[in-house]
N, C-alpha and C positions, 0 to 999 in steps of 0.2 A: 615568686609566683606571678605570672601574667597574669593583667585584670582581664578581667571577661568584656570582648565587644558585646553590645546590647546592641545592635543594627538588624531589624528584622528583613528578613527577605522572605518572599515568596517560595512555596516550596514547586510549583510548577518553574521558575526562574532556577530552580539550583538543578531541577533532575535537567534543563538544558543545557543549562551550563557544563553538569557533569558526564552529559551525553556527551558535548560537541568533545569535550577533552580529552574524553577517554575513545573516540572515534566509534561510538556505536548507533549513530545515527544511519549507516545503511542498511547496517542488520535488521535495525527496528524497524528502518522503510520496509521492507521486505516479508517481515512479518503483520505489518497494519496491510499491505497490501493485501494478500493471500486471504486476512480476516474482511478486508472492504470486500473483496470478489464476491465471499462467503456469503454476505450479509447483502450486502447488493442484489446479486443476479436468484437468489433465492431456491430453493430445493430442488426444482424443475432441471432446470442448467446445472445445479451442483452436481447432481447424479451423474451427468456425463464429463465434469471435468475430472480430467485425470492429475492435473497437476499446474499450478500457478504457480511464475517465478520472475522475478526482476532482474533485469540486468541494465544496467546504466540507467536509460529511460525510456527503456522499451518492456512489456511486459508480455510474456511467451505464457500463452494458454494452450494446453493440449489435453483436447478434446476426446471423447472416442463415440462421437456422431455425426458423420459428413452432413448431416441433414441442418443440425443445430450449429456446428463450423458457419454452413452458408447464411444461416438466418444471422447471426449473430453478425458477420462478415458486412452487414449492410449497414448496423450502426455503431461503427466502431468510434466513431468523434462521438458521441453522445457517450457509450460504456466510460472511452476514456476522461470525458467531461463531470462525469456522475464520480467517477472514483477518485479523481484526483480534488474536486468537493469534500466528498468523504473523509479525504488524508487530511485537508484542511490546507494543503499545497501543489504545484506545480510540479510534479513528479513522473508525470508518465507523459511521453508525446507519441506513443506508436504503440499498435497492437499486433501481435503475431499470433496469427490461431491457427494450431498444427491437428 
């Protein structure tokens, strides 16, 4: 019988380790995103988004208010500077709002 390692580790240090491994760190981006939008831009905005989605490092918002499109449209460096805060990393560089 193998002795037992006694080496403690962190358990936030093992769920990345077992993220990067198992390659589910884009999935997850993807779902912290969609929950930062949520929680970010707040019930106002949520009502009209229709749908939040990542791809590489752009993030495609579609809308269904031309009105709120163009308000929103003015501070996209700031939205994307607030959410990629949020993530806790450098994840998004571009905003597409359809």
């Amino acid at each position: 019988m193998s002795k037992r390692q006694n080496n403690p580790f962190k358990m936030d240090d093992l769920m990345k380790s077992f993220m990067k491994e198992n390659k589910l760190e884009k999935g997850l981006d993807k779902v912290n995103v969609e929950a930062a939008w949520r929680d970010l831009m707040g019930t106002g905005v949520n009502n009209y988004t229709n749908s939040v989605k990542l791809h590489k490092d752009t993030l495609y918002v579609e809308l269904s208010s031309s009105v709120l499109r163009e308000e929103l449209s003015y501070g996209k460096d700031k939205i994307i500077g607030m959410l990629n805060e949020a993530l806790g990393k450098n994840l998004i560089t571009k905003i597409i709002l359809k």
